[in-house]
Each structure stands twice: as C-alpha cells, then as structure tokens.
C-alpha positions in Angstrom: 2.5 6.9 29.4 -0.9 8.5 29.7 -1.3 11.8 27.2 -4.5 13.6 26.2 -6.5 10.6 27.1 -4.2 8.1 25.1 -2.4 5.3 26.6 1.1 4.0 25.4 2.7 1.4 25.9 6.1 0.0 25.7 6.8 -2.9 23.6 5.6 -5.8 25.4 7.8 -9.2 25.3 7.2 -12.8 26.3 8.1 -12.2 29.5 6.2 -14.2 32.6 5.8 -12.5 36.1 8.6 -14.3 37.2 11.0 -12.4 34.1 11.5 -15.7 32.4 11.2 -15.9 28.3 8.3 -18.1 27.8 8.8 -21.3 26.9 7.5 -22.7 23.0 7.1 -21.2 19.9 6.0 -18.5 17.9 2.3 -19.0 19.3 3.2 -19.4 23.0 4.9 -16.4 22.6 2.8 -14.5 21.3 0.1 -15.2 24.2 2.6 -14.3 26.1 3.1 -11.4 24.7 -1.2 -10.5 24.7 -1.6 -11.5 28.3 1.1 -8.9 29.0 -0.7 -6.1 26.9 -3.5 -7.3 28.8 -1.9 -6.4 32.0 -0.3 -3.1 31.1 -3.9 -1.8 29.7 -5.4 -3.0 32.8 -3.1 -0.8 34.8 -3.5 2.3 32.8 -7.4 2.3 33.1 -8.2 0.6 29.5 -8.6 -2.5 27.9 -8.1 -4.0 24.5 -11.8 -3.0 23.6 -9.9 1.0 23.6 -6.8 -0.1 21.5 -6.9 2.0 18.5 -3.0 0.8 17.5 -0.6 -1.9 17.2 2.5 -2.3 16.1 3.9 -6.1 15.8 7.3 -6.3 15.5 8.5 -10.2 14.5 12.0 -11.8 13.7 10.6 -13.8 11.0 7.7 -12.5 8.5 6.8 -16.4 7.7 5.6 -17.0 11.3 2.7 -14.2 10.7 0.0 -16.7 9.9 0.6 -18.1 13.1 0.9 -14.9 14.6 -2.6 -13.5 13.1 -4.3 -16.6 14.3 -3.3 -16.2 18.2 -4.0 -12.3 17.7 -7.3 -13.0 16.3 -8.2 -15.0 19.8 -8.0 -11.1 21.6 -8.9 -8.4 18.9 -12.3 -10.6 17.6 -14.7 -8.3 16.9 -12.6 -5.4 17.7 -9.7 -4.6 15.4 -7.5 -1.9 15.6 -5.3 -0.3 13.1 -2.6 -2.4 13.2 1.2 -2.2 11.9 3.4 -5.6 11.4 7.8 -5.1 10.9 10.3 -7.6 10.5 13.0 -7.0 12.2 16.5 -8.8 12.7 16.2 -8.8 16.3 14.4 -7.8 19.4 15.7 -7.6 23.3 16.2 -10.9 25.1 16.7 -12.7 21.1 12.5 -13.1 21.7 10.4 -13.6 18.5 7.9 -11.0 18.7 7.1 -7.8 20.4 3.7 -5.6 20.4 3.2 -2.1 21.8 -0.3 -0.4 21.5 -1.8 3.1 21.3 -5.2 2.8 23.6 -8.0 5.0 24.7 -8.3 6.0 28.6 -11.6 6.7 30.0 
C-alpha cells in the first residue's frame, strides 16, 4: 500500500515463487525472506536504498546474530531504522518475517 509517497509492505515470509517454505535454516530463510522484500519494493516503484523501516519479527531471539549477518549482505551502507520482536509464532510455523516502510519516487 502506497500513501503519501510511503510504501508498505506486508510481512514478507520465506516463501519461493512456487509458494513453497524455503528449505534450511535460519539464514536460508532469511534470504528468502530479503529477496522477497526485494521483489515487493521492486513492484511498488522503490528499492531497499528508500527503506526507512523494518520490523523483524523472529521465533527465536538467539538466531539474531545469524540473522544480522545475512541482513547486513542487503542494508550495507544503507541502514534503516530497524525494529526486531520475538514472537511465539508466525504463519506457515516459518522462522522469521520482515515488513518495511519505504520511500516511493
């Protein structure tokens, strides 16, 4: 949903294109889980470089090193504000979901 020039998204899972979980870990998932932010911010007209918010929800606060370290691969040099919850569970029993708050051009 576009508003005032602000993009948001719905909590993105480890979903592939073919609506399977993806396979592995906390890491796979969690690519799994950028490359579909990726896609959605693509499709609204923006891009990582306009994120200005996440929010990381995870089943398992001890798995956040990991996490940091495959979110670190996409927000480098940029970094947006950035929320992280534990949670007892998330849709499809995945292990992590993001959503993000992003600029539109």
């Amino acid at each position: 949903m576009i508003v005032n020039n602000l993009f948001y998204s719905s909590g993105q899972i480890p979903l592939t294109k073919e609506m399977e979980i993806v396979e592995g870990g906390i890491e796979e998932q969690t690519h799994q889980v950028m490359e579909n932010v990726q896609a959605v911010l693509k499709e609204a007209g923006s891009s990582l470089n306009n994120v200005v918010k996440t929010t990381v929800f995870i089943k398992d606060m001890n798995q956040f090193p990991q996490i940091n370290d495959v979110y670190g691969q996409y927000f480098s040099d940029h970094q947006p504000a950035r929320s992280c919850v534990e949670v007892a569970r998330l849709p499809k029993d995945v292990l992590i979901e993001i959503e993000v708050i992003a600029l539109v051009s």
